[in-house]
N, C-alpha and C positions, 0 to 999 in steps of 0.2 A: 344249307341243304339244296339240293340241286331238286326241284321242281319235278321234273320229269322223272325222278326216279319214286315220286311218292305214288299211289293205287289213286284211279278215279275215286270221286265221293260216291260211298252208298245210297242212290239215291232212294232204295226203298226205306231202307233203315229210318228215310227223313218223311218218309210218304206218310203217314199221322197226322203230322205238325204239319204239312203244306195244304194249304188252303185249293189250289190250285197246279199239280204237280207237274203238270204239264205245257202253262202256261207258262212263256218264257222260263225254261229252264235255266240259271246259269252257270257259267263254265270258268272256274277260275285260271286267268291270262299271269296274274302275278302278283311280286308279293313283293311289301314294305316302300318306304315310301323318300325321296330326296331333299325333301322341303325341310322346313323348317318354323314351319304356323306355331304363332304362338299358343295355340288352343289343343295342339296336339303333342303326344308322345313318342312320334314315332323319332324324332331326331335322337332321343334318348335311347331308343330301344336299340337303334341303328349302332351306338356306342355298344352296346352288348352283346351285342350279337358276333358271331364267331363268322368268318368269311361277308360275302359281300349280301347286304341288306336288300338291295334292291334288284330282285331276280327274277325274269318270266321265264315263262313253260317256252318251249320250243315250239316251231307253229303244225309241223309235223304231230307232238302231243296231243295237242289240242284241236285237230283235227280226226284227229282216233278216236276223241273221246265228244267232240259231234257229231261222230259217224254212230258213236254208240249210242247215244241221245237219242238221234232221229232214227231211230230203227223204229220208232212209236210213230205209225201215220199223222198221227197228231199233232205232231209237236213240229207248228210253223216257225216260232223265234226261239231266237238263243240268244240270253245276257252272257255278254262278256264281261266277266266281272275283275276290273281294272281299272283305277284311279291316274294311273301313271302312264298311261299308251304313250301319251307328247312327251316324255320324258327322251324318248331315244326312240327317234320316228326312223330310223331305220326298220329297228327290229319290225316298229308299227305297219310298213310297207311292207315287209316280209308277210305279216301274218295277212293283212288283206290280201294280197298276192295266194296265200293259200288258201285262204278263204274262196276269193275268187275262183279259183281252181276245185276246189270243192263243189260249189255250185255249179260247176260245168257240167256233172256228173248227173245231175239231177232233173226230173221231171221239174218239180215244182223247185223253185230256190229257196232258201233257209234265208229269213229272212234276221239280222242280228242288229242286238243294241247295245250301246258300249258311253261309259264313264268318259269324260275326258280333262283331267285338270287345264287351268290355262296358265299358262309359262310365257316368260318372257320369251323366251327362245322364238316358241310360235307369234307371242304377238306383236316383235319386230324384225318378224318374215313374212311378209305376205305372201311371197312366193312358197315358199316352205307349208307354212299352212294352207296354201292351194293347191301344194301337190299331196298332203294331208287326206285333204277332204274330198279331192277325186278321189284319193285313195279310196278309202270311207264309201263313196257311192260305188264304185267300180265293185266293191266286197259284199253289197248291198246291205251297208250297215244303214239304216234305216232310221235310227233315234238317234240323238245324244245328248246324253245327261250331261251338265257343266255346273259344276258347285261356285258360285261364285263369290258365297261366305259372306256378302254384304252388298247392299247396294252404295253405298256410302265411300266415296275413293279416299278419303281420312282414315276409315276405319280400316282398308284394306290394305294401305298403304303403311298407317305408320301406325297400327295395333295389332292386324294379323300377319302384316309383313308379308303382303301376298303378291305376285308380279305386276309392275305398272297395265294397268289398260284401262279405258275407259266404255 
């Protein structure tokens, strides 16, 4: 299914159950996942699924629908809610880039936090991941969460089967 053709989330419909609705909103970036952890399903589900598994919003989208977030004076941060960004750091520079541009726009800037798996890809690029991570500051993403599933490089390495780093 093509992302961008689905309705933003109801956010009132969720306003109840949120503790804090206002606080860090987030904004889903994409879906399904490349890996292949042994502690997950998604490699499975990846198998079932009809067209391709691993799809994000367009960054266009997803600036429509932080425009529509932040119409609430309120609402400083926005979660981007995405495990995979370093998957295909293109697109990842696309969307700061419009991030970036979006904040241009603004009195005050939207300040944003965002997931990031770590991949080999990135952590035998330094350069790649330096141009990454200006990215990332240029967009004023601000946090980043990094799952790193173990501190244990045994465990990570040849249990969860997760990218070499140390």
């Amino acid at each position: 299914c093509d992302l961008d053709s689905l309705p933003f989330i109801d956010r009132e419909l969720w306003r109840p159950w949120t503790q804090e609705p206002l606080r860090d909103p987030s904004v889903l970036v994409g879906r399904g996942c490349p890996f292949r952890c042994t502690y997950c399903s998604n490699h499975i589900l990846g198998k079932l699924a009809s067209g391709p598994y691993v799809r994000f919003r367009s960054p266009s989208n997803i600036i429509k629908e932080i425009e529509q977030i932040t119409q609430d004076p309120q609402v400083s941060n926005v979660y981007l809610e995405v495990e995979t960004i370093g998957v295909k750091v293109d697109y990842a520079l696309q969307l700061c880039e419009a991030l970036f541009e979006f904040n241009q726009n603004r009195h005050v800037p939207i300040q944003f936090k965002i997931n990031l798996a770590v991949t080999g890809k990135l952590v035998q690029d330094d350069m790649l991941m330096e141009r990454l991570f200006n990215a990332f500051k240029r967009a004023n993403i601000v946090a980043i969460n990094i799952g790193l599933e173990s501190g244990s490089e045994k465990i990570r390495n040849k249990v969860l089967r997760r990218p070499y780093y140390t």
